[in-house]
N, C-alpha and C positions, 0 to 999 in steps of 0.2 A: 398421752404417754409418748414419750420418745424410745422407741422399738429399738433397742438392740440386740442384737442375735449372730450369734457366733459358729465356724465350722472349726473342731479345734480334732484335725486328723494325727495320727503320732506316726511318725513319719520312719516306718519298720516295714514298707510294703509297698506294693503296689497300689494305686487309686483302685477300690471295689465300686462295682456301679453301684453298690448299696450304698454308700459312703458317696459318691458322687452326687445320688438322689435327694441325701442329709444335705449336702451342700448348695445344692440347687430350692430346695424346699428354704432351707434359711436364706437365701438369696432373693429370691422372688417377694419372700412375708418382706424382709427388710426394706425392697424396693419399693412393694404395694404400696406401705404406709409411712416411704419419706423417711424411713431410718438407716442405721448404718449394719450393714454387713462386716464380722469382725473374722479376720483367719489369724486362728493363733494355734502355735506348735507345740505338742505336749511330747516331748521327747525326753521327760524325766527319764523311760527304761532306756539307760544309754549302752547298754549290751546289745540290743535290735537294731540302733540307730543306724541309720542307712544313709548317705548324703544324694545320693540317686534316690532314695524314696523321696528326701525334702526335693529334688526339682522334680521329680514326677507332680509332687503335688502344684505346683507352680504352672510344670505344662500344661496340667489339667484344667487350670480357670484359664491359662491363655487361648487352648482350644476351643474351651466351649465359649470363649469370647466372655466371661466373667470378672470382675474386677473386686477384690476385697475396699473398704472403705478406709482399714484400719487393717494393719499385720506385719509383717519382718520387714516386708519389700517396700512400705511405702508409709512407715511408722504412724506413729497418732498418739492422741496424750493419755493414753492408759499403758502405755508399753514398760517392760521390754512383751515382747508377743511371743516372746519364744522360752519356754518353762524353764529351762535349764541355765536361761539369763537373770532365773527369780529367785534362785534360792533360798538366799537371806531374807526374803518377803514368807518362806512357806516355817521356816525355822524361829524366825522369831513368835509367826502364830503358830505353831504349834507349843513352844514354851507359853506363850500366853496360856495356852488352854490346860496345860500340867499347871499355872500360877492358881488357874479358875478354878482346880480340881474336876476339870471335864475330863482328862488327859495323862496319863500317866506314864514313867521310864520304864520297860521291859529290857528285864537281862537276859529274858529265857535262849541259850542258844540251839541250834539249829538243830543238834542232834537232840536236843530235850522234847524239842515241837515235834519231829517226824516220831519218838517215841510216845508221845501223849496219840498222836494221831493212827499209829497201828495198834495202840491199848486198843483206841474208841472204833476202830474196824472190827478189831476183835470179839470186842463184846458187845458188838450191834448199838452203842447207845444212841441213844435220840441227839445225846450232846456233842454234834458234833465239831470242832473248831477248836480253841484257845481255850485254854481251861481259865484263865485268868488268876495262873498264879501272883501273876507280881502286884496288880490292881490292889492292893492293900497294904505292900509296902511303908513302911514307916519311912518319914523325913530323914531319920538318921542310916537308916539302912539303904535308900537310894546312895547317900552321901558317900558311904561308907564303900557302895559298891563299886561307886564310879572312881575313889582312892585308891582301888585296890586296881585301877585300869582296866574295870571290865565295859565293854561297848553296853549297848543301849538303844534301843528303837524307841519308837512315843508311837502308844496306840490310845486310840478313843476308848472314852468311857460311855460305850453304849449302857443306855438305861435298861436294869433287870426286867423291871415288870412295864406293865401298861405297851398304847402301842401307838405308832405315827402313821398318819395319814397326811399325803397331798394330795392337790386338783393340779386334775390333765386334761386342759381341754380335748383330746380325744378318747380316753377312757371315763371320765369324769373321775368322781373320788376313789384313789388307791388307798387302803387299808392294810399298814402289817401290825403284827405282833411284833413286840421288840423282842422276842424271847427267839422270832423265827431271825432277827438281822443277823449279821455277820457279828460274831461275838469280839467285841474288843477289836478291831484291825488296827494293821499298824498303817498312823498317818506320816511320819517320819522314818525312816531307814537310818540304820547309825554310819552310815555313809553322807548323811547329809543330804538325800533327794527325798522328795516327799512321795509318796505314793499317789494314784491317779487318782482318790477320794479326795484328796487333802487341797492337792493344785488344783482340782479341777470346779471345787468350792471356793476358794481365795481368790483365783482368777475369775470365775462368774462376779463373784460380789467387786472386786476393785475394778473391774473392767463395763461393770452397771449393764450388767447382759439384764433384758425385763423377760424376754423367753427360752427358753430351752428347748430346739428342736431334736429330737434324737432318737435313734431304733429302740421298737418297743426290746428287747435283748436288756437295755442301758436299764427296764423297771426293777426288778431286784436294788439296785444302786439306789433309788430316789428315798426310800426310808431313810438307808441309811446319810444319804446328801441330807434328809432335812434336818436331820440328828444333829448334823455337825453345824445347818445353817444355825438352829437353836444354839448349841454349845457358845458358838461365839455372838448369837445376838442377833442376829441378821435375820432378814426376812427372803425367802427366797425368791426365788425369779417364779415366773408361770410355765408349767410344764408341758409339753406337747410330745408324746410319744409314738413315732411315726408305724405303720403296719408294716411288720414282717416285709422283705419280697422274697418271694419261692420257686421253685422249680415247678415244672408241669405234673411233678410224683409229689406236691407238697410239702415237703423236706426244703430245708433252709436252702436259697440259693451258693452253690458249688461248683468248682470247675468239672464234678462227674456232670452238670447238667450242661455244660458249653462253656464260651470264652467269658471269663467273670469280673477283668482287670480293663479299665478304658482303654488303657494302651493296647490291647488283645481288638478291641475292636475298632482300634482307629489303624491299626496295621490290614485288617479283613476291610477295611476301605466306607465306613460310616461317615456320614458325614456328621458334626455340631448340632446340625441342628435337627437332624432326627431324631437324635439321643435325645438332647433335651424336650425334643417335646413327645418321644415315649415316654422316656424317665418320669417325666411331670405328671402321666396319667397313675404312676405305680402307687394309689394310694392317696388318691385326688382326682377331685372331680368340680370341673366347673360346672356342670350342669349336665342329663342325663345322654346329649346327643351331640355336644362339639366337641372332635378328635385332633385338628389343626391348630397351633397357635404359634405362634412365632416366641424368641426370647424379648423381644420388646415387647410384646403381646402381653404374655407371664408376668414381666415386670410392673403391670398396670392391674392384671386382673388377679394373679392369686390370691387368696383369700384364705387364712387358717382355719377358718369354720367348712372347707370344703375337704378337710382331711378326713379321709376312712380308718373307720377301728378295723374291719376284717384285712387279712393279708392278700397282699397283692401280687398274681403270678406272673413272672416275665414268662412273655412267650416271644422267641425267636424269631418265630413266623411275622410275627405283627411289626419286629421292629423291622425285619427286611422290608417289610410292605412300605412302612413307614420312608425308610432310606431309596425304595424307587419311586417313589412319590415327591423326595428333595429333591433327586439327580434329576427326573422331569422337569424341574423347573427350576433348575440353571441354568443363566445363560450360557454362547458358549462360552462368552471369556473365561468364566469360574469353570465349566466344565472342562475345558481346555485345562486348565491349571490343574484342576482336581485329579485327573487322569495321568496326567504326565510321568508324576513318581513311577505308578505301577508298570508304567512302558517303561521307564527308565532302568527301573528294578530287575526287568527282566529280561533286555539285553536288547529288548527292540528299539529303546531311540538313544542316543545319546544323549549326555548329562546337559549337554550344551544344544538343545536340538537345534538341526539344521536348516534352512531354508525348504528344503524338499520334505523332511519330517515333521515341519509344523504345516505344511499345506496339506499333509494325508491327514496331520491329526483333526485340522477345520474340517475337511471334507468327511470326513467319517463321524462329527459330531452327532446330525441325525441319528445316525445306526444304532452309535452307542445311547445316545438318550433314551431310548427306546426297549434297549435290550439291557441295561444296565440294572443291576440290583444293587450291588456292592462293585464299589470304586476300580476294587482288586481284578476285576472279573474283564475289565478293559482288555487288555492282552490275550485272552481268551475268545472276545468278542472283535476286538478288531485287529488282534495281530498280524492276521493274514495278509495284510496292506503293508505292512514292511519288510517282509520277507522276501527275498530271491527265489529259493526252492522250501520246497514242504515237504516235511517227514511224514510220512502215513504207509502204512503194511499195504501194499497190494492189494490183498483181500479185501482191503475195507471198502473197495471202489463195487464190486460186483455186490450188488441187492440180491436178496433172495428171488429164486426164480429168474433169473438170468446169468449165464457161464460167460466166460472173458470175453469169448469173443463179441456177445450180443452186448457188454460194457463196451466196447472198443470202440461197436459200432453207435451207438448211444451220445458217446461223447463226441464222435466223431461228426452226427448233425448236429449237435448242440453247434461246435466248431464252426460249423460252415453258419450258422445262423446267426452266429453274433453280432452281424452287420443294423440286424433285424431288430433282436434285443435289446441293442442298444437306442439305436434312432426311434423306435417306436416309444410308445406308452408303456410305461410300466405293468397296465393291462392287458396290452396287448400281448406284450411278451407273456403272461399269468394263461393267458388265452390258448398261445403255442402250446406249451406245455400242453394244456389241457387237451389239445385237439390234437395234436401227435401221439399222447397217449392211448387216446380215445381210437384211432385209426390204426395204430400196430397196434390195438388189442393189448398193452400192458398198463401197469398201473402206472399213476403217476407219480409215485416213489421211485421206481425202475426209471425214469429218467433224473428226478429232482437229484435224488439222494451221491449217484456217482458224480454227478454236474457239481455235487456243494463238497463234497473230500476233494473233487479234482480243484474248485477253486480256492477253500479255503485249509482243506488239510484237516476238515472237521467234523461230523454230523451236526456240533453243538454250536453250532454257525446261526449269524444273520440268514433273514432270510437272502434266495438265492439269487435272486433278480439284483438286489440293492447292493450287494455283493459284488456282481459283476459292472456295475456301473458305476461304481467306486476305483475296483480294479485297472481298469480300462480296457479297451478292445485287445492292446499287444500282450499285454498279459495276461488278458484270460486267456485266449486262444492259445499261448505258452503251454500255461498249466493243463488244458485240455489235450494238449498233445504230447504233453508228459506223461500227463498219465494215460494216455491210449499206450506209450513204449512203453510203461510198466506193465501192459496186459500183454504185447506182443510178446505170440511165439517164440520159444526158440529156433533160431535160424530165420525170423522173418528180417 
């Protein structure tokens, strides 16, 4: 079989990482087995239509380094790729299927439905939907009605009795009642766009999609999709409906549970490719013990039989772990790049950096590799290297159990020591600390702690040695003696 498999987002929104996940899962199958990856736009609701959601969706396969095979951007022989360029393809079959008697013209308008619908509130019935007035209309009476310039929608003629089943390779056989499907919907709008049952049948079958990857949410709909593949003859494609992802409370993933749009998380500083090879685990599994794979990786090994029926919970936790785990091993040229914006962003380098700001930023590569979780957190972690002076309260310099003056004094052998700090071992200077601590009888918080706000302006600092040997000798000794005048006396 030649695999094709489609991600067809409707472009009212933001990229959802559930919706990214949809698209990475047809991505990957497509790749596995040497078929085509299709992105096609369903933008029939042209009330939502967003043209920032259509390049959200665009910047989101460029990020994650993705390429459609077949779509708007880079056409192919099943197009147009974009639903609102198909019109007369969803109009002519929808008349086919009023010719077939699958399909019929509803006049019912708008204030007649909202009153059928707070009857059937009212009186609790089980029937709830489209009473399916017009469904028996006579030939002369359509005729008559559309003479008289009344509009007209085309809804399916779902079947009264008996009931549709399809196979999904992940649930196995779904079973409804036709009595339970959506009674009658409408496939055509008398506006001329078709509704997303209608497009999103027509386009599977002209576009020879053989799988359908999609949130389990989408199962409700596959009865009724088979309904209409029957109506017009067709055989439909193989179903694959993907696990829920959720929150840590089990409740459908939300923005009450954290950032939920890619873009939320490519600004909070994630890289590509820990996304995708979190995303990948949401609801698949190569096997019970490897966590790492690469996107070239994915492209060789996914496999559709490795998708899970139960839901899949994003956890936060994992995917940072995940994102200190990429920024570990970049080198620096990428790390360097990767970093840049968030300095840039926030005032510490300029847009153009300079000779002197790309030597702190090489030099500080280590630090940050290390301390780095999220991309954002740079400025945070090594801002203190670009700065002239440091904002920080006074207070924050004297440790519990030591008043100013014995801070003053604290910073003040640091000061003189720096000679030491510096030329020795990085052990050795760990050893100072230790042994000056140890000898005035304080802890060794009581010297770290005022040593790392007086260099860096921060508690939440590198550590405090690599700090200062970044820094360099004239400016740490600076900021040590800055901050010794912040504690002095008045009148000293």
């Amino acid at each position: 079989m030649n695999v094709r498999v489609r991600y067809a987002p409707s472009p009212t929104g933001l990229q959802h990482i559930g919706g990214v996940r949809t698209a990475l899962f047809n991505y990957f199958f497509a790749k596995s087995q040497g078929g085509r990856f299709i992105l096609r736009i369903e933008d029939t609701d042209q009330t939502r239509f967003s043209p920032e959601s259509l390049q959200d969706i665009y910047d989101t396969f460029d990020w994650l380094g993705i390429r459609e095979d077949e779509g708007p951007r880079n056409g192919g022989d099943f197009g147009p790729y974009i639903q609102s360029e198909r019109l007369e393809k969803y109009r002519i079959a929808a008349e086919h299927l009023v010719k077939e008697g699958q399909a019929y013209h509803c006049f019912c308008s708008p204030e007649r439905l909202e009153t059928v619908r707070q009857e059937q509130v009212k009186a609790k019935s089980s029937n709830q939907g489209y009473d399916r007035a017009c469904r028996n209309l006579s030939p002369d009476e359509i005729e008559k009605k559309h003479a008289q310039g009344m509009s007209s929608v085309i809804r399916l003629k779902v079947p009264l009795e008996g009931e549709t089943s399809f196979s999904d390779v992940v649930l196995g056989t779904v079973v409804r009642k036709n009595s339970d499907v959506n009674p009658d919907p409408v496939i055509l709008k008398s506006d001329g766009y078709p509704t997303y049952h209608l497009a999103n049948v027509i386009d599977d079958h002209e576009m020879a999609i053989t799988h359908i990857m999609r949130a389990q949410e989408w199962i409700p709909s596959g009865p009724l999709h088979v309904i209409l593949y029957k109506a017009f003859g067709w055989t439909p494609p193989i179903y694959a409906h993907l696990p829920m992802v959720m929150g840590s409370d089990g409740q459908k993933l939300s923005k009450r549970h954290g950032s939920t749009s890619l873009v939320d998380f490519r600004k909070q500083g994630y890289l590509p490719e820990a996304i995708i090879n979190y995303i990948s685990l949401l609801g698949w599994s190569f096997d019970s013990e490897r966590e790492f794979f690469s996107r070239q990786e994915l492209e060789t090994l996914f496999y559709i039989e490795g998708l899970q029926k139960s839901p899949a919970v994003f956890d936060y936790k994992k995917l940072r772990w995940f994102n200190g785990h990429y920024i570990r091993n970049l080198t620096d040229s990428m790390l360097s790049v990767a970093i840049l914006p968030s300095l840039v962003d926030s005032g510490l380098v300029s847009s153009t950096p300079s000779k002197s700001e790309v030597e702190i930023i090489e030099q500080s590569l280590p630090l940050a590799r290390e301390r780095l979780v999220l991309l954002n957190e740079a400025p945070e972690v090594i801002g203190f290297l670009f700065k002239e002076e440091l904002d920080y309260e006074t207070s924050a310099l004297v440790p519990k159990g030591l008043n100013e003056q014995q801070t003053r004094e604290v910073l003040g052998k640091i000061a003189n020591e720096i000679d030491n700090l510096l030329n020795g071992s990085p052990e050795d200077a760990e050893a100072w600390f230790h042994e000056t601590a140890e000898k005035e009888g304080r802890k060794l918080g009581q010297l770290m702690m005022p040593a790392r706000i007086a260099i860096t302006g921060t508690k939440a600092s590198p550590p405090l040695i690599p700090s200062i040997r970044l820094l360099g000798r004239e400016k740490s000794v600076t900021r040590l003696e800055q901050a010794q005048a912040k504690l002095a006396p008045i009148g000293d």
